[in-house]
N, C-alpha and C positions, 0 to 999 in steps of 0.2 A: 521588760519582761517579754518571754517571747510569747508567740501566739501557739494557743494549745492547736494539737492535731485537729485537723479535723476529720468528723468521724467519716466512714469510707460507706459508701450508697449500701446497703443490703444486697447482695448477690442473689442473684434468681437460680444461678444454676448451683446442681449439685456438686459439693468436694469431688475432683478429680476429675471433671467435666474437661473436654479441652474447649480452651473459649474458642467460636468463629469469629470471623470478622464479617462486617454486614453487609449485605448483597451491592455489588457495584450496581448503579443504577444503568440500565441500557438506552441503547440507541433504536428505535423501531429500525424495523429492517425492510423494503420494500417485496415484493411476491416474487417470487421467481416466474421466467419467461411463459412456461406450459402452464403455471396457474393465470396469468395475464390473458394466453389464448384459451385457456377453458371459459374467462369470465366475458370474452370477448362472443365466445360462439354461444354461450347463454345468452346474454345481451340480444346478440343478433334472431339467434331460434325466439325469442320469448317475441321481438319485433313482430317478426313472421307469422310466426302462431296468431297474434294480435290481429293483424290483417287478414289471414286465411280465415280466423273465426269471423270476422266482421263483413266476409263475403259468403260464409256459409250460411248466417242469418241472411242473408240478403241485405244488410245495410248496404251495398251498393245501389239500391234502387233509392233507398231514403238518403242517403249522402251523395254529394257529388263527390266532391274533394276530399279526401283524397281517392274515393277509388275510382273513379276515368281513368287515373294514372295507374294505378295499382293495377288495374284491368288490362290497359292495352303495355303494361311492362310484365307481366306474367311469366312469358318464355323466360325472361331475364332476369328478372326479381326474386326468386327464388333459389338459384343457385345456391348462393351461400349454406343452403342448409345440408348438400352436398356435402361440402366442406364440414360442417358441424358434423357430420355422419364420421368422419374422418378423426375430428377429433376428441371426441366421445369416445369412438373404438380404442383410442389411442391413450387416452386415459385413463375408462374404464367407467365411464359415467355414463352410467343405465338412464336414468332418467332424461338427460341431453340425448342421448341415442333413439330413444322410444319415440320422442318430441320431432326431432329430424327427420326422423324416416316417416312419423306420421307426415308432415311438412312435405317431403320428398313424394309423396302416393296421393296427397290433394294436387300436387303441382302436376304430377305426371296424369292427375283426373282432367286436370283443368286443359294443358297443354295435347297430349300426343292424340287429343280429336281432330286438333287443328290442322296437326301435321298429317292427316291420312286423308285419303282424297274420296269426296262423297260418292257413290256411286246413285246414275239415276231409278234404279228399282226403291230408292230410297225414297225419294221427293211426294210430297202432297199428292194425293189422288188429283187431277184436274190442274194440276201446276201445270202454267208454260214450260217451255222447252225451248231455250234458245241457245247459239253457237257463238261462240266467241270466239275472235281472232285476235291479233295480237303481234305486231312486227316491229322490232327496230331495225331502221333503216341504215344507221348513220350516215353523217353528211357525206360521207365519200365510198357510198356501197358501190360498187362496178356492176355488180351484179340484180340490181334492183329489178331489171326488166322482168327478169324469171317470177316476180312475184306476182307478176296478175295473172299469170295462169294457178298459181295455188289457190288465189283470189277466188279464183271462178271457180274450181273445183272444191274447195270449201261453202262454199257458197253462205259465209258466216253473216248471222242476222246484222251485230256488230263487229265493226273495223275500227282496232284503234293502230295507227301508225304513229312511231315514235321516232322522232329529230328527221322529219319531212323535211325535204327542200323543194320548193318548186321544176329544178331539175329532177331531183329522183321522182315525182311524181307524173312527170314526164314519160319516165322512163318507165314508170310503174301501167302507166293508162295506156299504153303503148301496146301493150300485148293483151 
């Protein structure tokens, strides 16, 4: 005997529906290159930001480690955000732009004092006053004798001479 039909599942969709077929499942797909450096200059600003705040409370006086480092790498350690200034513009991300450039105006607080050279109407009421000199020599100056007359005409409190030879100092006390 044969085997009756069997009966067919209830159809969900409407008469004259055309059937789909069902989603191919996918493969994730990795970021593209400019989303990789936006997540990269986030990364880096948000570092940044972390240490510029943890120097504006002063935690450098309650920590050492890391900001001794942080401290005397300043000039240097900051760049980057430069860079994030660049690619923020370039993207269009306000908030990475806001963050950098704040970043960029603590660096340029911190730094462009350093680089400008103090003038003495500045200094402490009753501060000393002393003159510093400063010569490298090298070991094979020709000319070394010319320097004790600057010597004497500077008449500097401190004399540091760099890569002295017992002959150029010869040559130096000479005159």
């Amino acid at each position: 005997m044969p085997d009756p039909p069997s009966p067919t599942p209830p159809s969900t969709s409407a008469p004259g529906d055309i059937p789909v077929a069902a989603a191919e499942p996918t493969t994730p797909t990795l970021p593209s290159i400019p989303t990789v450096i936006t997540i990269v200059a986030w990364v880096v600003t948000g570092g940044l930001a972390l240490l510029a705040l943890g120097r504006l409370v002063h935690l450098d006086d309650a920590i050492d480690w890391p900001y001794t480092v942080v401290n005397a790498l300043t000039p240097l350690l900051y760049l980057p955000a430069y860079a994030a200034v660049a690619v923020a513009f370039a993207r269009r991300r306000n908030l990475l732009l806001i963050v950098s450039v704040a970043l960029i105006a603590v660096h340029a607080f911190w730094t462009v004092p350093e680089l400008l050279p103090g003038h003495a109407e500045n200094a402490a009421s009753g501060s000393a006053r002393i003159r510093v000199m400063s010569a490298n020599l090298r070991y094979d100056n020709a000319h070394a004798d010319r320097l004790g007359a600057q010597i004497q005409s500077a008449n500097p409190d401190v004399l540091v001479l760099l890569e002295l030879t017992p002959l150029t100092l010869a040559k130096v006390a000479s005159t």
